[in-house]
LOKOL-115668 format. One record per residue (C-alpha): residue number from 1; x negated, y, z. Coordinates in steps of 0.25 Angstrom, whole numbers, plus 2048, in hexadecimal, padded with zeros to 3 digits. Layout:
PAVEX	num	X	Y	Z
PAVEX	NUM	X	Y	Z
...
% end
This chain:
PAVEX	num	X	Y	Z
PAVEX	1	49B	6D3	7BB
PAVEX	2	49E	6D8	7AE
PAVEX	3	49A	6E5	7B0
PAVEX	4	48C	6E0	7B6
PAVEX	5	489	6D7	7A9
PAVEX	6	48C	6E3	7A2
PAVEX	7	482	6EB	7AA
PAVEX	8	477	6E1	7A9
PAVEX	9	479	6E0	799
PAVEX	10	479	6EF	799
PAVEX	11	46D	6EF	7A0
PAVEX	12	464	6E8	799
PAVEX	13	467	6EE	78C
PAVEX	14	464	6FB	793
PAVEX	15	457	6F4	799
PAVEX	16	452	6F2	78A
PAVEX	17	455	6FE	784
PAVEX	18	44E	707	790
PAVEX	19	442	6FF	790
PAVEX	20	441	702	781
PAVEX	21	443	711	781
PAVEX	22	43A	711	78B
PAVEX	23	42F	70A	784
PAVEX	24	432	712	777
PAVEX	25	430	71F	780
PAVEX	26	424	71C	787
PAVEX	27	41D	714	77B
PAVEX	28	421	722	771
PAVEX	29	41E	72A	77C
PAVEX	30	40F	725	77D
PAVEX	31	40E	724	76E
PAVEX	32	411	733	76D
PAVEX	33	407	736	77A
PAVEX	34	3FB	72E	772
PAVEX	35	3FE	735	765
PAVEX	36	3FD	743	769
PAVEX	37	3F0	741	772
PAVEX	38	3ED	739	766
PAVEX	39	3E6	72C	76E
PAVEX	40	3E7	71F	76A
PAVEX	41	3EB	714	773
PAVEX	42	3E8	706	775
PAVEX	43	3F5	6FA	773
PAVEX	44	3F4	6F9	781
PAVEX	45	3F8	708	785
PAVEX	46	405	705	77C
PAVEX	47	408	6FB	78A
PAVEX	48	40A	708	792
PAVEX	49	417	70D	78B
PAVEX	50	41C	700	78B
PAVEX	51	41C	6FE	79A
PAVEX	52	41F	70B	79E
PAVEX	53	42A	708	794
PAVEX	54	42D	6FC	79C
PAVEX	55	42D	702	7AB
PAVEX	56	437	70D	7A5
PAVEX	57	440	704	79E
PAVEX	58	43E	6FB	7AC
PAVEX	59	443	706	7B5
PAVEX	60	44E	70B	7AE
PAVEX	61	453	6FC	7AC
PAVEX	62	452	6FB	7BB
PAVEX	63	459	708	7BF
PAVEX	64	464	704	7B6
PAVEX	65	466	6F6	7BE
PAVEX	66	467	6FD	7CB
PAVEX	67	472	707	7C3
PAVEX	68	47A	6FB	7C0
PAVEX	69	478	6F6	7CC
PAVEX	70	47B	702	7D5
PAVEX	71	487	704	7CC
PAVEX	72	48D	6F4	7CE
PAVEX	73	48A	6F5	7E0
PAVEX	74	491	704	7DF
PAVEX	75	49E	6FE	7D9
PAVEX	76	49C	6F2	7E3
PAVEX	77	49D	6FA	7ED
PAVEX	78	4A7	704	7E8
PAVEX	79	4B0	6F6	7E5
PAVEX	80	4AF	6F2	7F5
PAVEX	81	4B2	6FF	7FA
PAVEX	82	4BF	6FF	7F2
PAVEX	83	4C1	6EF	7F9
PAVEX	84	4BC	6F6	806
PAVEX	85	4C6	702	807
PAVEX	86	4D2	6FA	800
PAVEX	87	4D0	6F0	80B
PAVEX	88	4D0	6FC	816
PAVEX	89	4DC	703	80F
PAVEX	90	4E5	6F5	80F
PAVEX	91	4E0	6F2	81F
PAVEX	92	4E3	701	824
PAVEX	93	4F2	6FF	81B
PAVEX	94	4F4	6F4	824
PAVEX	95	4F4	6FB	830
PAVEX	96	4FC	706	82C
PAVEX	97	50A	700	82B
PAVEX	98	508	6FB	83A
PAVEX	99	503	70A	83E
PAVEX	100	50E	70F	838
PAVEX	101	518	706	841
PAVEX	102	512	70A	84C
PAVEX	103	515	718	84A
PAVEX	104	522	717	846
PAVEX	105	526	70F	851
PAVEX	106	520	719	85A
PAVEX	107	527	725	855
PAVEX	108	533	71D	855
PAVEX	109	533	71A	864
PAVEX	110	52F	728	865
PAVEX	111	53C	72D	85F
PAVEX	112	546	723	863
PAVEX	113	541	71D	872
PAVEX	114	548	726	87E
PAVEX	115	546	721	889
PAVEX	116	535	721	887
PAVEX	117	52F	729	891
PAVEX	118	523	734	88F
PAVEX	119	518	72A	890
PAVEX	120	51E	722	886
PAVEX	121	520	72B	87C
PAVEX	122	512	731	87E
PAVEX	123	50E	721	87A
PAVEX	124	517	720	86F
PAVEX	125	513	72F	869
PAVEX	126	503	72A	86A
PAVEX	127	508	71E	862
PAVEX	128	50D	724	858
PAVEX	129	502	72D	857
PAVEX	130	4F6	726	858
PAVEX	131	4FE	71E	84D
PAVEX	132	500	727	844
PAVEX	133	4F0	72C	846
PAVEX	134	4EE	71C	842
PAVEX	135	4F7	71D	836
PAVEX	136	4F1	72C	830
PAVEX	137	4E2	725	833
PAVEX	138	4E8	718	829
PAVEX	139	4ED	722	81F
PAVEX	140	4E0	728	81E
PAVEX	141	4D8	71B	81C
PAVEX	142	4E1	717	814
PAVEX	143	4E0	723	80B
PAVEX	144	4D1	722	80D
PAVEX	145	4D2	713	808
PAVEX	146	4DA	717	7FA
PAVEX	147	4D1	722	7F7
PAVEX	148	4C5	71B	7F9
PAVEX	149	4C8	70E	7F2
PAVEX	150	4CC	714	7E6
PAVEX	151	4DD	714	7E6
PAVEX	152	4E2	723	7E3
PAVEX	153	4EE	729	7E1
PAVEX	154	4F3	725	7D2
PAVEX	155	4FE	730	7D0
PAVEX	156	504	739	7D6
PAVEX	157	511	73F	7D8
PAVEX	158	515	74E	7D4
PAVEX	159	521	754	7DF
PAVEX	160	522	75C	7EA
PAVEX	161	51A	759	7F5
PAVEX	162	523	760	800
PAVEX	163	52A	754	807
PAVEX	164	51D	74E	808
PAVEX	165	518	759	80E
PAVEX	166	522	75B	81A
PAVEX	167	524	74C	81D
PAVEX	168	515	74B	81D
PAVEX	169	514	756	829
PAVEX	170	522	751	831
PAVEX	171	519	745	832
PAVEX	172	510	74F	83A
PAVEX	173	51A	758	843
PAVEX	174	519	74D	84F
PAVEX	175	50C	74B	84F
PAVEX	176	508	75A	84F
PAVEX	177	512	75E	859
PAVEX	178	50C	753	863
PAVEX	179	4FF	75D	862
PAVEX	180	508	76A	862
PAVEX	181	505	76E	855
PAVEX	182	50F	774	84C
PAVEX	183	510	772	83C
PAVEX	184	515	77C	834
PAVEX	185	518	779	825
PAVEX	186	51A	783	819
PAVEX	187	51E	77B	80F
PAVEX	188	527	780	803
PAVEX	189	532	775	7FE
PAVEX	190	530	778	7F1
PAVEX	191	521	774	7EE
PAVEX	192	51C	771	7DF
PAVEX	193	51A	762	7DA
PAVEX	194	50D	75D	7DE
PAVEX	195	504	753	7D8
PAVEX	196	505	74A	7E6
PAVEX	197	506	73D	7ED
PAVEX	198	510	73D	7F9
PAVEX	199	508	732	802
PAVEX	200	4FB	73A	7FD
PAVEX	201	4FF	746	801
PAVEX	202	507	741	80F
PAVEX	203	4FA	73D	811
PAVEX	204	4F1	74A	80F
PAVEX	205	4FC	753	817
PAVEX	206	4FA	744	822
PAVEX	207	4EB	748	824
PAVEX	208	4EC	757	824
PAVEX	209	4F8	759	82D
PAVEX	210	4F1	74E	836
PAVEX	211	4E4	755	836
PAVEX	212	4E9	763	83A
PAVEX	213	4F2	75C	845
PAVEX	214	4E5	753	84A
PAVEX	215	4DC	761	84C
PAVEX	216	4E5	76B	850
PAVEX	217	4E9	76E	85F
PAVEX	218	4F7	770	866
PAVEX	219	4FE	77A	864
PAVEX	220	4F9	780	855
PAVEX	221	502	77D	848
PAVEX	222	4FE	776	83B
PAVEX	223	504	77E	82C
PAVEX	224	506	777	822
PAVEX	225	509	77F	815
PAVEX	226	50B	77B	805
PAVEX	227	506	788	7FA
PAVEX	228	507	788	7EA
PAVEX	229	4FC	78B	7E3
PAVEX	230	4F9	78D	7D4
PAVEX	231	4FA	77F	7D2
PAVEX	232	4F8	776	7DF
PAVEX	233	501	774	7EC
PAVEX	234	4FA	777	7F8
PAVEX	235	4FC	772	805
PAVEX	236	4F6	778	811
PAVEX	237	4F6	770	820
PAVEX	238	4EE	77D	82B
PAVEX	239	4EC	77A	838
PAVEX	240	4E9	783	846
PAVEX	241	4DE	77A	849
PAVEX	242	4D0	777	84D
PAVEX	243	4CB	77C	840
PAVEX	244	4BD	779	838
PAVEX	245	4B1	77E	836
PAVEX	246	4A9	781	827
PAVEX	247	4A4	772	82B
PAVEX	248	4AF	76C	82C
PAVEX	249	4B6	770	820
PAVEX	250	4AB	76B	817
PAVEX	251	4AB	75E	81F
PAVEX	252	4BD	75E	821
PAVEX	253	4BE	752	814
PAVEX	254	4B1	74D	817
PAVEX	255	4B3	73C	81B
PAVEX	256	4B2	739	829
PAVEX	257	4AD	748	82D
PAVEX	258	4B0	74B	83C
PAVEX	259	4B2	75B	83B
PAVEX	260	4B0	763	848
PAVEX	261	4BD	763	84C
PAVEX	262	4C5	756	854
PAVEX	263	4D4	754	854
PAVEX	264	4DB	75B	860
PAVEX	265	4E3	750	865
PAVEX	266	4D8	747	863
PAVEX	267	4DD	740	857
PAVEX	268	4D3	737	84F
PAVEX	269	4D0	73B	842
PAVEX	270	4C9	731	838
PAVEX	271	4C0	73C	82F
PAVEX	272	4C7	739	823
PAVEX	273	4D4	73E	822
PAVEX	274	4D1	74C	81C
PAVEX	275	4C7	745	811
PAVEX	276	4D2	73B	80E
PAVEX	277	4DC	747	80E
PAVEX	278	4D3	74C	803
PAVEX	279	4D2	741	7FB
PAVEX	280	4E2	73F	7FC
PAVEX	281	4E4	74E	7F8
PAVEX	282	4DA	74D	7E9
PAVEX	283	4E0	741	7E7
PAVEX	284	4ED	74B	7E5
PAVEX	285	4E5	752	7DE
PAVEX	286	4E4	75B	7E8
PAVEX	287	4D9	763	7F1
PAVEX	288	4D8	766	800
PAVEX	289	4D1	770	807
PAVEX	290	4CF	774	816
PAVEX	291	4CD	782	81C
PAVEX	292	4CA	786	82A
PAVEX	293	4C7	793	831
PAVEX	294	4BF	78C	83B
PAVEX	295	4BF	786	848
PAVEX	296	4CC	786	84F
PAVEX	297	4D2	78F	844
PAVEX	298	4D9	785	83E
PAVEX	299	4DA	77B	82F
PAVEX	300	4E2	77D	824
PAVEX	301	4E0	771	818
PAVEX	302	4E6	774	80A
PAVEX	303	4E8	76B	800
PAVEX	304	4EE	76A	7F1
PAVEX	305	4F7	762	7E9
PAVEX	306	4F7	765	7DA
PAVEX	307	504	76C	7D3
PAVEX	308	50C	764	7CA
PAVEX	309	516	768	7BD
PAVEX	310	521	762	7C1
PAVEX	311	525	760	7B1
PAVEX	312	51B	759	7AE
PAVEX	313	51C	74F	7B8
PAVEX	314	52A	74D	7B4
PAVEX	315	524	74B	7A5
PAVEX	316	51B	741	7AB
PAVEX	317	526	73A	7B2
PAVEX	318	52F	739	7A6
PAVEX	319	525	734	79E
% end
């Protein structure tokens, strides 16, 4: 409310002083037009600067309203859709934990019950994958909800990102080998400190691995493979799959973009991991890139985490 009086004040102030400049410029305007055709001029010709002055000062005083305005129903609206996706974000928290359970106890009757016949593992196994579909879809809403109302990262952590890395892909092995896809990983133990967040990055690996697995066909193999560069980590996840076109990979982190390609299996896919992925990754600091040599020749997705001195994070956390 404040800030409206403060407006309003404001512009009024800015009303009187346009509406004189612009009576000053039209009246000295026509002044210096009589006096070099050298006519004189009636009292009454002095009314036409005056109220050209006053339309001019009126339509600047008006646009300057409607500014304000538009400025005060922007931020009303950038203030509900902060409401909007917090409320999203707390409802889709909800469901998670109850998810989650669900796919526990699934694997859990999966690894301990003996006497269950085919059928019945065949049920359990589509429980626990249709599941855990459930909880990456509620990872990536809730993602999209943080992001979009505002909440970033604060700071970040500087270590080695390797454990992550591989508990991040044993989470996949099952899944890929339902499909008959392999994964192979070249991963050095010994990989420099990154700037990084572990569930961030848990995350990014999540929707990559996910991806390559949801549009590759049986019987291919997925790589996954770490490089140091001058000054950044780069992690790569390939694919033997169905590829993209030159359209496709100016559309791949484009929000809600269907690209030519479906999942092999079927799978749903909500158009948004691969442009939250992105988000997550610049929020690292980071960037991500796709490449493809086409149709049914396969995807490979690198991306960057930035290289940090490992001195002067042990100066910061001294001091």
């Amino acid at each position: 409310m404040k800030l409206v009086f403060n407006q309003i004040r404001l512009s009024k102030s800015y009303t009187v002083n346009i509406t004189i400049y612009s009576l000053l410029v039209c009246f000295c305007a026509f002044i210096e037009y009589s006096f070099i055709e050298n006519e004189a001029f009636s009292m009454n010709q002095y009314l036409i600067p005056l109220v050209v002055g006053i339309f001019f000062g009126y339509l600047t005083t008006n646009n300057r309203r409607l500014f304000y305005r538009l400025q005060d129903e922007k931020k009303e609206v950038q203030d509900k859709n902060k409401q909007i996706h917090s409320y999203i974000g707390t409802i889709v928290h909800d469901l998670k934990s109850p998810v989650a359970t669900i796919s526990g106890l699934a694997n859990l009757c999966i690894k301990t019950s003996k006497d269950l016949n085919e059928e019945q593992l065949m049920y359990l196994n589509f429980i626990q994958q249709s599941s855990n579909a459930m909880l990456e879809n509620i990872s990536i809403l809730l993602d999209n909800s943080r992001i979009e109302s505002g909440n970033k990262i604060e700071e970040l952590e500087v270590g080695n990102p390797y454990y992550t890395i591989q508990s991040t892909i044993d989470k996949y092995l099952i899944e890929a080998l339902s499909k008959s896809i392999s994964i192979q990983r070249i991963i050095d133990k010994n990989l420099p400190l990154v700037a990084y967040d572990k569930d961030l990055l848990d995350r990014i690996l999540s929707n990559l691995i996910s991806n390559a697995i949801k549009y590759s066909p049986p019987n291919t193999q997925i790589k996954i493979f770490t490089e140091v560069l001058a000054e950044r980590l780069s992690i790569k996840v390939k694919d033997e799959g169905l590829g993209m076109s030159e359209e496709d990979l100016d559309n791949v982190f484009q929000e809600f973009k269907k690209l030519s390609a479906r999942p092999t299996g079927k799978e749903s896919s909500t158009g948004l991991g691969l442009s939250i992925t992105k988000k997550l990754i610049q929020e690292l600091g980071g960037e991500i890139v796709a490449r493809s040599d086409g149709k049914n020749k396969g995807t490979e997705f690198e991306f960057t985490l930035n290289i940090k001195d490992a001195n002067s994070h042990l100066f910061q956390e001294i001091f």
